[in-house]
PDB file with one MODEL, atoms N, CA, C and O in Angstrom:
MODEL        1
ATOM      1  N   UNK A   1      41.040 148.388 162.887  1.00  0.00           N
ATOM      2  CA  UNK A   1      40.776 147.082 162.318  1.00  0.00           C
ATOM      3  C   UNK A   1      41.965 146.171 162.608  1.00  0.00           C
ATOM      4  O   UNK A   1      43.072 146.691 162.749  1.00  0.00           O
ATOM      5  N   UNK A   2      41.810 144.790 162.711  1.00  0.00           N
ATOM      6  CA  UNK A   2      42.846 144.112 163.108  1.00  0.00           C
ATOM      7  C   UNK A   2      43.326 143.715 161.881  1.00  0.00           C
ATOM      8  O   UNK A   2      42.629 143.604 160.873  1.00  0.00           O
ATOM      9  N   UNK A   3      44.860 143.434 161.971  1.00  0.00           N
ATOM     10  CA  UNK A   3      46.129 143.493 161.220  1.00  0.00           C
ATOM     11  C   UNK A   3      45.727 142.279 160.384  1.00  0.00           C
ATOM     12  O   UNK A   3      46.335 142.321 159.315  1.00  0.00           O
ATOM     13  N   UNK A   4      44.987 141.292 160.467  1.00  0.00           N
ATOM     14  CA  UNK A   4      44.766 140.150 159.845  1.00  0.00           C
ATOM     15  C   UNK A   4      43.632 140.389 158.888  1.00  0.00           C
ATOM     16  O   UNK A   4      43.673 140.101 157.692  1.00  0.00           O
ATOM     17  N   UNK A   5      42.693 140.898 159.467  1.00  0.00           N
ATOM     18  CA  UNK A   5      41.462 141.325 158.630  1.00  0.00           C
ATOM     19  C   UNK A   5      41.560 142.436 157.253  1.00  0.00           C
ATOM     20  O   UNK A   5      41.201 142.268 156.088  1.00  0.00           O
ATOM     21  N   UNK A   6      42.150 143.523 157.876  1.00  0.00           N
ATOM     22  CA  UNK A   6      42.725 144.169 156.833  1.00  0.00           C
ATOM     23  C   UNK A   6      43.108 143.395 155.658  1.00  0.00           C
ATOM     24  O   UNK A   6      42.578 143.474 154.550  1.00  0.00           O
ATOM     25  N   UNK A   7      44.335 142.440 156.088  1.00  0.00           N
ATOM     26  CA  UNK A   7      45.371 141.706 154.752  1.00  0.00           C
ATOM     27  C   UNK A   7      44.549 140.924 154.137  1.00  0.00           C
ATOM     28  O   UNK A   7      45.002 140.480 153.082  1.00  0.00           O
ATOM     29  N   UNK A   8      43.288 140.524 154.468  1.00  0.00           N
ATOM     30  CA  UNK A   8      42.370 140.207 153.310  1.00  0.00           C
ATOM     31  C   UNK A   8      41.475 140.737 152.742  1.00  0.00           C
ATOM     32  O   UNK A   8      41.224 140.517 151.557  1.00  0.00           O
ATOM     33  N   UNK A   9      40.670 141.724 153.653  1.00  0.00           N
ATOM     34  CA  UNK A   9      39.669 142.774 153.034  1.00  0.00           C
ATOM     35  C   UNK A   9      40.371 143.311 151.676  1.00  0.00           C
ATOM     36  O   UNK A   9      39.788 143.192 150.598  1.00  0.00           O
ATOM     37  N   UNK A  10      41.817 143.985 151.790  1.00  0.00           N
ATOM     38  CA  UNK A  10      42.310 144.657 150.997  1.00  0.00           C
ATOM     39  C   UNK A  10      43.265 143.648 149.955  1.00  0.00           C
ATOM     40  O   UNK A  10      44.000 144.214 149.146  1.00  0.00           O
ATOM     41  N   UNK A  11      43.225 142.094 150.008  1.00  0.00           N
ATOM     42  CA  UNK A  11      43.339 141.660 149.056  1.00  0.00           C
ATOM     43  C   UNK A  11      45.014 141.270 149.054  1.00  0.00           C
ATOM     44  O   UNK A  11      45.552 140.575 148.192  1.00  0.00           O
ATOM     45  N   UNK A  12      45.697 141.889 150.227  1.00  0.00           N
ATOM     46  CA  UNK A  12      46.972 141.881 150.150  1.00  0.00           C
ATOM     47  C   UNK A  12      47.478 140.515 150.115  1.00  0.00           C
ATOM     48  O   UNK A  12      48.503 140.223 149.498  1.00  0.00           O
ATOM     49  N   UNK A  13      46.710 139.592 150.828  1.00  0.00           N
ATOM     50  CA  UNK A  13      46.659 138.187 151.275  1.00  0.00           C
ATOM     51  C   UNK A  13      44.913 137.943 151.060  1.00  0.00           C
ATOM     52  O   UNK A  13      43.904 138.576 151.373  1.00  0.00           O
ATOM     53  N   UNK A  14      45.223 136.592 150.311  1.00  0.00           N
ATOM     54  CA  UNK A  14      43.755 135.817 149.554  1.00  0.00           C
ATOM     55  C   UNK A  14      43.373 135.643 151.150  1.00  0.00           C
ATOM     56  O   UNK A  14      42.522 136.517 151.313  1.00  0.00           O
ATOM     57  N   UNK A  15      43.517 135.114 152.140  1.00  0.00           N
ATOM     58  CA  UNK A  15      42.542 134.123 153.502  1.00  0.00           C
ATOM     59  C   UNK A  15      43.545 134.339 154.193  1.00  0.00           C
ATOM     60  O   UNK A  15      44.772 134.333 154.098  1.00  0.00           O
ATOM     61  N   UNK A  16      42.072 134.698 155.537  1.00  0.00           N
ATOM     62  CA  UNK A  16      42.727 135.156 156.625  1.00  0.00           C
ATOM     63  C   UNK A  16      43.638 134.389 157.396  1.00  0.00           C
ATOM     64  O   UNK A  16      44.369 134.997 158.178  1.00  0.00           O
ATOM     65  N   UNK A  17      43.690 133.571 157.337  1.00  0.00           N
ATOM     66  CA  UNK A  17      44.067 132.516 158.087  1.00  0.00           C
ATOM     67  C   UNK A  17      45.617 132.237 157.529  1.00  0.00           C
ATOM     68  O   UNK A  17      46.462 131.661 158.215  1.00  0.00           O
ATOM     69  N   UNK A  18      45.836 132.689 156.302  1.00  0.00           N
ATOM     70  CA  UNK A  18      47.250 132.834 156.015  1.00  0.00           C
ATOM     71  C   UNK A  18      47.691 134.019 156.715  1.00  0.00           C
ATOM     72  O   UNK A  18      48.480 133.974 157.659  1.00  0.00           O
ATOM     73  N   UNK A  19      47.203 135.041 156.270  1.00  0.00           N
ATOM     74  CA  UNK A  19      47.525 136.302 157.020  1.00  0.00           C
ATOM     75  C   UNK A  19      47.803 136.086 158.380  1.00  0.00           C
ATOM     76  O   UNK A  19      49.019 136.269 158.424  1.00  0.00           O
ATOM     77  N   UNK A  20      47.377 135.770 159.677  1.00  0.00           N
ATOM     78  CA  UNK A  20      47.399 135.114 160.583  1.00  0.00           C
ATOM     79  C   UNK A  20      48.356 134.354 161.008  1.00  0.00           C
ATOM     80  O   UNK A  20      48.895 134.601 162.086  1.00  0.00           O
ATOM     81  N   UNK A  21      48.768 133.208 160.172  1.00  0.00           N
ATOM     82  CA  UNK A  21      49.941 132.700 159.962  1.00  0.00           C
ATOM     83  C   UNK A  21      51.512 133.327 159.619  1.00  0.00           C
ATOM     84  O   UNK A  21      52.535 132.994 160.217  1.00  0.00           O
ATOM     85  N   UNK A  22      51.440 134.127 158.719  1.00  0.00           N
ATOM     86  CA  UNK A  22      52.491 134.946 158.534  1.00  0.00           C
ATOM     87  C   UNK A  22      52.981 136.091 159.235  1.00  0.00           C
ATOM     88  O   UNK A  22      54.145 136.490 159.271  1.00  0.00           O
ATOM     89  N   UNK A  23      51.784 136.669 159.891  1.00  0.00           N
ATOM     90  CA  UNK A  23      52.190 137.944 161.424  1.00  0.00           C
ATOM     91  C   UNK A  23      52.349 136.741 162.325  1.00  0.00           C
ATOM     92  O   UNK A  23      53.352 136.955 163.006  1.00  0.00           O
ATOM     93  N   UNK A  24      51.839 135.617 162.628  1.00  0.00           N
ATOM     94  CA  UNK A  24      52.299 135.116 164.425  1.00  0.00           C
ATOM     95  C   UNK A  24      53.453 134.501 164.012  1.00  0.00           C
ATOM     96  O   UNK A  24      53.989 133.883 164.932  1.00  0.00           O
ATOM     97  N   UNK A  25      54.258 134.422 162.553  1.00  0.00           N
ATOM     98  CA  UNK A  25      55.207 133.678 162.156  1.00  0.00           C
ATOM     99  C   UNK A  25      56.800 134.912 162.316  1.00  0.00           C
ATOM    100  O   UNK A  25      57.948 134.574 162.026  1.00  0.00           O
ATOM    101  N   UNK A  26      56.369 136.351 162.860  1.00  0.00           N
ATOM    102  CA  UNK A  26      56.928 137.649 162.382  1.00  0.00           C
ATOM    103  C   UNK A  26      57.378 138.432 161.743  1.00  0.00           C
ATOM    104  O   UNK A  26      58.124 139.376 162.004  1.00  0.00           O
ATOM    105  N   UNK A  27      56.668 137.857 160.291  1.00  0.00           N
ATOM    106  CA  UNK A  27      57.206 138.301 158.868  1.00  0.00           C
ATOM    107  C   UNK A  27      56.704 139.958 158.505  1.00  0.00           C
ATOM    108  O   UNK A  27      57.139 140.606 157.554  1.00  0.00           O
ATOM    109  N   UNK A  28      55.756 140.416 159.442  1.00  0.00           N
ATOM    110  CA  UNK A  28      54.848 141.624 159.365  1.00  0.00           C
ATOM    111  C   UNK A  28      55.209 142.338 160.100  1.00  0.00           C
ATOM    112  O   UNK A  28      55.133 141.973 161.273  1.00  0.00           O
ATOM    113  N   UNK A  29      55.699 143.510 159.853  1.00  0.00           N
ATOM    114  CA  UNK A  29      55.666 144.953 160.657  1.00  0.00           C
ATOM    115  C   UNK A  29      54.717 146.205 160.377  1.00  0.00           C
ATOM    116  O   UNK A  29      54.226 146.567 159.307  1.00  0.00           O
ATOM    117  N   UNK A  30      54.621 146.678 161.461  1.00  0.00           N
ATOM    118  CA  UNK A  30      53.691 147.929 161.261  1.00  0.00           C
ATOM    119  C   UNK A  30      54.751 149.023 161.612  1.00  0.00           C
ATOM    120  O   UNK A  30      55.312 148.874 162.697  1.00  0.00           O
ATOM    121  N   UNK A  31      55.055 149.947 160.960  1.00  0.00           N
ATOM    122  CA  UNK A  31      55.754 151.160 161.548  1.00  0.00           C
ATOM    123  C   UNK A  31      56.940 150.828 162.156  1.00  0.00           C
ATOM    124  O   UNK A  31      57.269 151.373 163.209  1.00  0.00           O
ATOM    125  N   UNK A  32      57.856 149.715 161.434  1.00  0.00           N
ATOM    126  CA  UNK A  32      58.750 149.514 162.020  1.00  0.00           C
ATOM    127  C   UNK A  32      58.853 148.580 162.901  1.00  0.00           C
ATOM    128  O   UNK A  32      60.013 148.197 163.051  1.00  0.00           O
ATOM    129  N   UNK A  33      57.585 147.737 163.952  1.00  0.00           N
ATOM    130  CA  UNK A  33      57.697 147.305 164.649  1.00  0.00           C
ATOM    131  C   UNK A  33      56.691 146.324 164.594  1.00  0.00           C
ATOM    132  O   UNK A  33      55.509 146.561 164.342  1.00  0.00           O
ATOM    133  N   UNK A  34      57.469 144.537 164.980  1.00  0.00           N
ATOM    134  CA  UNK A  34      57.241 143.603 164.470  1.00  0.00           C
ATOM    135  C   UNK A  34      55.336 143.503 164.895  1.00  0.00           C
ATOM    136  O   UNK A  34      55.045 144.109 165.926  1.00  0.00           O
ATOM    137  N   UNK A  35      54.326 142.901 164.267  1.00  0.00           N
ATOM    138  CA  UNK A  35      53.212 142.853 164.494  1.00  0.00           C
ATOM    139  C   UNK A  35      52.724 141.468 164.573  1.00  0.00           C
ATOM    140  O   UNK A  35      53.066 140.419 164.026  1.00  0.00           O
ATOM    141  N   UNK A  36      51.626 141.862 165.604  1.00  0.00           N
ATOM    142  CA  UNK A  36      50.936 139.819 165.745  1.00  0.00           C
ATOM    143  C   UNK A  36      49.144 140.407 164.719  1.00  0.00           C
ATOM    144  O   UNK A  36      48.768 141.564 164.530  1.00  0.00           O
ATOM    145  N   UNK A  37      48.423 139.064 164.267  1.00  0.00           N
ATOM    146  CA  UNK A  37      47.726 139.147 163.755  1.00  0.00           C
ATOM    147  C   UNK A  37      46.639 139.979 164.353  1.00  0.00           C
ATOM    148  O   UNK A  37      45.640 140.209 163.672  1.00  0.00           O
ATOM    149  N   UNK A  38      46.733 140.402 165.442  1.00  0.00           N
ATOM    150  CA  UNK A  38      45.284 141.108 166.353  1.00  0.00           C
ATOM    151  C   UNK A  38      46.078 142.544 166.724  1.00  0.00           C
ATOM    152  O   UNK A  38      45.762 143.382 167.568  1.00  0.00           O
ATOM    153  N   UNK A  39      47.007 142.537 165.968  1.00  0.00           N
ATOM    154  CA  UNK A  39      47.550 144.484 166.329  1.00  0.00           C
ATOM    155  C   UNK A  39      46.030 144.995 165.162  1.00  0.00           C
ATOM    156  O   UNK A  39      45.448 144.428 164.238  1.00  0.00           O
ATOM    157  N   UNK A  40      45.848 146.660 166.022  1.00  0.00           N
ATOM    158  CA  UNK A  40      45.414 147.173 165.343  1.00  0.00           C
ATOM    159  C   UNK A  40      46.063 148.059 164.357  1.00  0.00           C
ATOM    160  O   UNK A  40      47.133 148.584 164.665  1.00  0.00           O
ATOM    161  N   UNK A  41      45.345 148.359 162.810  1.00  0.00           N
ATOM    162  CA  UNK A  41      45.933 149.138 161.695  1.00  0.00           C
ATOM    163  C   UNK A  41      44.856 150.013 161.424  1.00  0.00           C
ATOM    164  O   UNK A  41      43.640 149.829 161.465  1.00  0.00           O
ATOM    165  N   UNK A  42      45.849 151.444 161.012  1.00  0.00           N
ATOM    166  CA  UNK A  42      44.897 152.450 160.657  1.00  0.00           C
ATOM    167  C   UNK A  42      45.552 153.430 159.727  1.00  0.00           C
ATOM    168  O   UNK A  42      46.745 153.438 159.424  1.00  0.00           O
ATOM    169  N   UNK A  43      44.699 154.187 159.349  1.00  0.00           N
ATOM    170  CA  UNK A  43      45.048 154.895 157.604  1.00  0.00           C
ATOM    171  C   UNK A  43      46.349 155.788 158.176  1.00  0.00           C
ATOM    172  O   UNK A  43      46.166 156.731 158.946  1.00  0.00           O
ATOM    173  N   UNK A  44      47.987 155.295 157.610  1.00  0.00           N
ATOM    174  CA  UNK A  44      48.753 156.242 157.697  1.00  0.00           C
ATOM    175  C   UNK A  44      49.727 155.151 157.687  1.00  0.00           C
ATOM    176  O   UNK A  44      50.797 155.365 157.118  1.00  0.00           O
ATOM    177  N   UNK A  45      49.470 153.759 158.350  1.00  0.00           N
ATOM    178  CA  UNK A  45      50.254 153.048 159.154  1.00  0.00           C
ATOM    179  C   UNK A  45      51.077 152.492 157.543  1.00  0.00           C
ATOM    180  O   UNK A  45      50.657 152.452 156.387  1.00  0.00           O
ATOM    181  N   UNK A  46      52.278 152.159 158.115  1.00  0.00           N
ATOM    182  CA  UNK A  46      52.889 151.551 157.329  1.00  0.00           C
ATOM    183  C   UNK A  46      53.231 149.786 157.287  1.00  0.00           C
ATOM    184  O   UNK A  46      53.793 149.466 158.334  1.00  0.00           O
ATOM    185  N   UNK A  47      53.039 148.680 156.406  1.00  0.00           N
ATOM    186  CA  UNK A  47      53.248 148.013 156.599  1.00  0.00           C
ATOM    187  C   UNK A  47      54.177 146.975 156.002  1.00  0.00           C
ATOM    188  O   UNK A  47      54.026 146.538 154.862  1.00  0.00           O
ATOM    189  N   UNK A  48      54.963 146.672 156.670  1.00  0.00           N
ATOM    190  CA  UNK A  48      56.064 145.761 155.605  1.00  0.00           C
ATOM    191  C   UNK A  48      56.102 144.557 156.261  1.00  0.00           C
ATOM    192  O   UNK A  48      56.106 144.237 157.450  1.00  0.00           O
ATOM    193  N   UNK A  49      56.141 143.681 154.726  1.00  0.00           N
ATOM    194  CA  UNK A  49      55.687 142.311 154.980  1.00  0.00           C
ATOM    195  C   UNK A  49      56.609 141.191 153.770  1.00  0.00           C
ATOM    196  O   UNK A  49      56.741 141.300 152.551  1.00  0.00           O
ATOM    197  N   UNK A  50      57.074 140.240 154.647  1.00  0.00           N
ATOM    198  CA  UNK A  50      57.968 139.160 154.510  1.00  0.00           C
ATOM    199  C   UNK A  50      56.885 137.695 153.125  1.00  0.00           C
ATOM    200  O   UNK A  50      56.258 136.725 153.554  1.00  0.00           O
ATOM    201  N   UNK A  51      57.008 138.008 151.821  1.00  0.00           N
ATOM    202  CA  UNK A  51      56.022 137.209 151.846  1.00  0.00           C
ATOM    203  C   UNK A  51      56.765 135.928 150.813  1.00  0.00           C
ATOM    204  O   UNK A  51      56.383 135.926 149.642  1.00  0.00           O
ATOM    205  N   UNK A  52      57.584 135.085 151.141  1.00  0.00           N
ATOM    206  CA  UNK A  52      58.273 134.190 149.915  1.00  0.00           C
ATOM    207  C   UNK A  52      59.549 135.222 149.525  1.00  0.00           C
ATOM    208  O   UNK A  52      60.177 136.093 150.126  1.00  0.00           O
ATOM    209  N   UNK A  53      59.570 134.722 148.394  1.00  0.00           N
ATOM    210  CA  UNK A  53      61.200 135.581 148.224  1.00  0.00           C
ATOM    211  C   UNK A  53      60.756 137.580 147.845  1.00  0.00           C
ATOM    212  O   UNK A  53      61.457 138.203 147.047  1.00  0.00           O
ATOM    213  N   UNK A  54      59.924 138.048 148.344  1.00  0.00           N
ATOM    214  CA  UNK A  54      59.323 139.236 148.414  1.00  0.00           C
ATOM    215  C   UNK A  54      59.070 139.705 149.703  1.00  0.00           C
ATOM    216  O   UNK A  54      58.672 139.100 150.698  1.00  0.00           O
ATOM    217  N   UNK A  55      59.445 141.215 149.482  1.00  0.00           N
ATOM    218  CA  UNK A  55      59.469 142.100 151.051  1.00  0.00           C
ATOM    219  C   UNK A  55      58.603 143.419 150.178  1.00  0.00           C
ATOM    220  O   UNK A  55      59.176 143.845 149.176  1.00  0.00           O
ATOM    221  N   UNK A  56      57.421 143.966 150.509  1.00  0.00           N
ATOM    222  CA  UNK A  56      56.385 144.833 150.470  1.00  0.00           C
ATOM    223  C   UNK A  56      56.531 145.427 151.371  1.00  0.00           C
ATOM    224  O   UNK A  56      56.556 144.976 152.516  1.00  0.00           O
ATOM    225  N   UNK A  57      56.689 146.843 150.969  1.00  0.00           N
ATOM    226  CA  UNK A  57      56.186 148.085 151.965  1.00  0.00           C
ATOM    227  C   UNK A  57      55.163 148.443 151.687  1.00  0.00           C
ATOM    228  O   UNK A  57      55.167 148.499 150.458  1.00  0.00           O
ATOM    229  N   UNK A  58      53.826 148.871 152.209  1.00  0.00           N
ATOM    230  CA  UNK A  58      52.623 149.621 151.945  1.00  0.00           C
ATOM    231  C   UNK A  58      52.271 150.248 152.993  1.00  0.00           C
ATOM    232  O   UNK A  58      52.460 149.958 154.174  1.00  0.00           O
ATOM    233  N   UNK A  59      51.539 151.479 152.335  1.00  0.00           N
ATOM    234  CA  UNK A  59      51.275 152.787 153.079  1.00  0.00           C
ATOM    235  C   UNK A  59      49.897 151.719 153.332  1.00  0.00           C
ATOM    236  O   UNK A  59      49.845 150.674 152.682  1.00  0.00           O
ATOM    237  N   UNK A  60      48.630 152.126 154.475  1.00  0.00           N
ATOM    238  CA  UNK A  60      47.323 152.165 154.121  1.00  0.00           C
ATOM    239  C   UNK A  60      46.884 153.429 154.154  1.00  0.00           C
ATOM    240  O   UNK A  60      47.054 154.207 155.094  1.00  0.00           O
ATOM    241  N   UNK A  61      46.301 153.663 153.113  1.00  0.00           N
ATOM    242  CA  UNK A  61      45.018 154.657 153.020  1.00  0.00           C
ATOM    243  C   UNK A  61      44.329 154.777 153.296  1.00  0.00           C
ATOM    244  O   UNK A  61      44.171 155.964 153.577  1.00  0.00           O
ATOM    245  N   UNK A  62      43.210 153.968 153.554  1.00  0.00           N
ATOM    246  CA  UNK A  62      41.734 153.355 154.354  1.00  0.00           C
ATOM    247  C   UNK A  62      41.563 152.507 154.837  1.00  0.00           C
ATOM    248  O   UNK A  62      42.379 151.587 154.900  1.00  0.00           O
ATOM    249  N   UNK A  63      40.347 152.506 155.398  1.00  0.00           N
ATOM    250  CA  UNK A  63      40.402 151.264 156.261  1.00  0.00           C
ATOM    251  C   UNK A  63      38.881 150.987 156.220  1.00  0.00           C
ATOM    252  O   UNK A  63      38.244 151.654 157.036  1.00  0.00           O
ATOM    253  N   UNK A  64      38.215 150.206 155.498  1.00  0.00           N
ATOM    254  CA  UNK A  64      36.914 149.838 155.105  1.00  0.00           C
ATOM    255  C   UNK A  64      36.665 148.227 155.543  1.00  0.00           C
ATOM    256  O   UNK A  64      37.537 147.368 155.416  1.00  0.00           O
ATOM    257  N   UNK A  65      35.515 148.014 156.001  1.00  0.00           N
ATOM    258  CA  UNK A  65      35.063 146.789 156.760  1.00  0.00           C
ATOM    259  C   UNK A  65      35.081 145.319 155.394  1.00  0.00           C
ATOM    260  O   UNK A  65      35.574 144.192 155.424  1.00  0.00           O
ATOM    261  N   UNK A  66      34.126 146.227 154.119  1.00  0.00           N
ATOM    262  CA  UNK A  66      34.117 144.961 153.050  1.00  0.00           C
ATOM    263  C   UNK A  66      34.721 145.594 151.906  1.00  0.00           C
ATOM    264  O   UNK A  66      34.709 146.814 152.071  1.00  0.00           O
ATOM    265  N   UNK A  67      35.197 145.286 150.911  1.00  0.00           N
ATOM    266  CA  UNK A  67      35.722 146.027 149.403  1.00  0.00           C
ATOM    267  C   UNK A  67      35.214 144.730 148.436  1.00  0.00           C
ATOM    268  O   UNK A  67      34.945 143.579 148.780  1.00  0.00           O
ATOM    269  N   UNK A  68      35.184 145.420 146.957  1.00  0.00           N
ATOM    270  CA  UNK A  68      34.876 144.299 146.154  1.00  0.00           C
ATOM    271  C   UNK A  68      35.994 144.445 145.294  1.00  0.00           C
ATOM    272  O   UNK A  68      36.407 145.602 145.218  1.00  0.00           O
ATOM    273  N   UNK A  69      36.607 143.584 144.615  1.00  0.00           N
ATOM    274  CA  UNK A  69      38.165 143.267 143.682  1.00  0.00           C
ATOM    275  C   UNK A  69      38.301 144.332 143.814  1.00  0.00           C
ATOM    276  O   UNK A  69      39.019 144.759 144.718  1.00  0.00           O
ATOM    277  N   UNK A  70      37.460 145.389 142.693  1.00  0.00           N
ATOM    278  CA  UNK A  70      37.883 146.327 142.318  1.00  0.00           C
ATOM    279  C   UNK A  70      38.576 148.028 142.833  1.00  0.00           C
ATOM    280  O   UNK A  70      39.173 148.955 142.285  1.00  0.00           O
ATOM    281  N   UNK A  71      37.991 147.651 144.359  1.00  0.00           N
ATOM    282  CA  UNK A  71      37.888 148.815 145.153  1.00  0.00           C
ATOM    283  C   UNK A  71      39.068 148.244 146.027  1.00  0.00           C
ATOM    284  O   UNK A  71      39.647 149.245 146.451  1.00  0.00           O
ATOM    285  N   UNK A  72      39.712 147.104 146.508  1.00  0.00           N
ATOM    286  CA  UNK A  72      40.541 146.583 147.306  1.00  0.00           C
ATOM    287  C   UNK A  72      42.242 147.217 147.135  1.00  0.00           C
ATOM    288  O   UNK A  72      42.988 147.360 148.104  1.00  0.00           O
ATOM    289  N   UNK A  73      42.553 147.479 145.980  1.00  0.00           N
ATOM    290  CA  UNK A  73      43.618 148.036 145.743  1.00  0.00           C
ATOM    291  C   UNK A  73      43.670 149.626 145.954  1.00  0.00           C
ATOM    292  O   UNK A  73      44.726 150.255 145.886  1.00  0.00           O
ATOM    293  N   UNK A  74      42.554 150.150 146.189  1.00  0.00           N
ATOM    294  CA  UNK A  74      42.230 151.354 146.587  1.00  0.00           C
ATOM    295  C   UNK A  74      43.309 151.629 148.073  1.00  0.00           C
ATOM    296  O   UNK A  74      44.270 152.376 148.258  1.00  0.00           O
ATOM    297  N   UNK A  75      42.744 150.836 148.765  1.00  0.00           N
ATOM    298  CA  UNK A  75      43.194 150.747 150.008  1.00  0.00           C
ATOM    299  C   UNK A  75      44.028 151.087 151.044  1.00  0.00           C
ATOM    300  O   UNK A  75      43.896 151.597 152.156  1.00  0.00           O
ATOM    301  N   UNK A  76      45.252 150.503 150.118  1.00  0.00           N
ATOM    302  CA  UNK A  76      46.682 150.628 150.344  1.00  0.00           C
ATOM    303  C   UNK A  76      47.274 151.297 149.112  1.00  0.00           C
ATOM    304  O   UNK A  76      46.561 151.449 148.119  1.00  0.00           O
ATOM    305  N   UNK A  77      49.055 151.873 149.125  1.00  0.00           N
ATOM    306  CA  UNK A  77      49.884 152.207 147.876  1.00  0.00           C
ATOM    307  C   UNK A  77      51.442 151.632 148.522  1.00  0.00           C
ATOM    308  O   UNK A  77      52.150 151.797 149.516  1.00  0.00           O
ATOM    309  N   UNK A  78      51.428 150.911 147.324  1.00  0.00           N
ATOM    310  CA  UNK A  78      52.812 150.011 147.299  1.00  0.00           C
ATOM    311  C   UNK A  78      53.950 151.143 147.205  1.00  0.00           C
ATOM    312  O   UNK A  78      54.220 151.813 146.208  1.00  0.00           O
ATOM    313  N   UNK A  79      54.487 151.196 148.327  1.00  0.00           N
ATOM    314  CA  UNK A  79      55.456 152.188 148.265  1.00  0.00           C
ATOM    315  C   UNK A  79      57.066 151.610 147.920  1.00  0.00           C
ATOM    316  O   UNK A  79      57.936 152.387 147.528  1.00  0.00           O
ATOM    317  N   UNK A  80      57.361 149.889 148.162  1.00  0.00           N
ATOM    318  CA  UNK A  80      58.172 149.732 147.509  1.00  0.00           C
ATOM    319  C   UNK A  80      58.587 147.827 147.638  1.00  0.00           C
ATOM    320  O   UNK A  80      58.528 147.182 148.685  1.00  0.00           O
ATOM    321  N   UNK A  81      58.892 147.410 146.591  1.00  0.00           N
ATOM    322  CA  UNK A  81      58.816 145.915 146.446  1.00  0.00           C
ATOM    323  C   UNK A  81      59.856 145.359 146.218  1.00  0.00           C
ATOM    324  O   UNK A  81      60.325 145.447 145.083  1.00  0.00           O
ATOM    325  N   UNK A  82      60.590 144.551 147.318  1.00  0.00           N
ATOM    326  CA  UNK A  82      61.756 143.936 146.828  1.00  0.00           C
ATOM    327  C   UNK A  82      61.793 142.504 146.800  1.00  0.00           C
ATOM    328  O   UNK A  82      61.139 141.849 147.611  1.00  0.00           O
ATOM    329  N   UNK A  83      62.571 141.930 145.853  1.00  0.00           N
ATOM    330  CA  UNK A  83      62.782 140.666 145.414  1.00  0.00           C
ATOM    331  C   UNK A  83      63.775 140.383 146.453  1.00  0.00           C
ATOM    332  O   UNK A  83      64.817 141.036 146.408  1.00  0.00           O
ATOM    333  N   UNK A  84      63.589 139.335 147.575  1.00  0.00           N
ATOM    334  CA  UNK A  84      64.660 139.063 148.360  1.00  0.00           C
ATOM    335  C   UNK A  84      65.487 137.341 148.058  1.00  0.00           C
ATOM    336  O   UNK A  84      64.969 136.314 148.496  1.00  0.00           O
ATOM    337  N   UNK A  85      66.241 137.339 147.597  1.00  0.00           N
ATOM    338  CA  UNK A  85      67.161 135.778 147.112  1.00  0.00           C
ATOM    339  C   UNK A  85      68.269 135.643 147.936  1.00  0.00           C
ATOM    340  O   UNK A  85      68.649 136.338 148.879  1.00  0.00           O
ATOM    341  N   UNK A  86      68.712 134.674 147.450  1.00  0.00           N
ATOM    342  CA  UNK A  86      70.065 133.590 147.865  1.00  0.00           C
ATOM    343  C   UNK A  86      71.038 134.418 147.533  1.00  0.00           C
ATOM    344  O   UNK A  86      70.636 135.290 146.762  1.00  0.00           O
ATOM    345  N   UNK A  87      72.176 134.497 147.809  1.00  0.00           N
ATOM    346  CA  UNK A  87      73.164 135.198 146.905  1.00  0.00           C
ATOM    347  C   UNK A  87      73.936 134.284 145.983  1.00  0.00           C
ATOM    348  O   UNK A  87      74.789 134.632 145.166  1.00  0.00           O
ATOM    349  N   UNK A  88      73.508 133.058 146.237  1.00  0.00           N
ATOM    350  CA  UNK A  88      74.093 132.564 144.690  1.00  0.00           C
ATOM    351  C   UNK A  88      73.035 132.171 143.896  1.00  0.00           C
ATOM    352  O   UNK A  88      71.886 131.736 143.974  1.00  0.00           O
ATOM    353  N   UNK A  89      74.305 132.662 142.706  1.00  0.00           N
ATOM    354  CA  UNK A  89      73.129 132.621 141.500  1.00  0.00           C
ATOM    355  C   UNK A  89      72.783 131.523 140.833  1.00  0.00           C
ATOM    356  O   UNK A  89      72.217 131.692 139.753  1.00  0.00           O
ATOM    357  N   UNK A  90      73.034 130.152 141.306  1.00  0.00           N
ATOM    358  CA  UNK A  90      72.582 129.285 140.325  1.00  0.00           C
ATOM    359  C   UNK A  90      71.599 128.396 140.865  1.00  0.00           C
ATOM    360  O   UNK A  90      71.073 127.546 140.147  1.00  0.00           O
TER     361      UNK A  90
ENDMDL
END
């Protein structure tokens, strides 16, 4: 499935078209290595992603064509979330 489609099926990103925006922008890696919106993703892959002052790692688990809310978090597992800032604090 392509890297863009995923990040909304699974809810990670509301519209594709942001998603899209943020891999051709190179905020998205797969496995380490930077990704454009039409890489393909598949259950194992890892993905870390640049999103505002937040950096997400996620495993995917599956890889399903439609999900509904409830099944979308299924998907993926947040393996680890960092708050990325300024170093000054005021």
């Amino acid at each position: 499935m392509r890297l863009d489609k995923f990040l909304k099926v699974s809810r990670i990103i509301k519209r594709r078209t942001l998603a899209k925006e943020v891999s051709d922008q190179g905020r998205i890696e797969i496995n380490g290595k930077e990704a454009k919106a039409s890489s393909t993703v598949k259950a194992g892959d890892e993905l870390t992603i640049r999103l505002g002052q937040r950096k997400i790692t996620a495993r995917i688990d599956r890889i399903q064509e439609t999900s509904r809310k409830e099944e979308a978090a299924e998907m993926y597992t947040i393996l680890k979330e960092e708050k990325l800032g300024s170093s000054d604090p005021f």
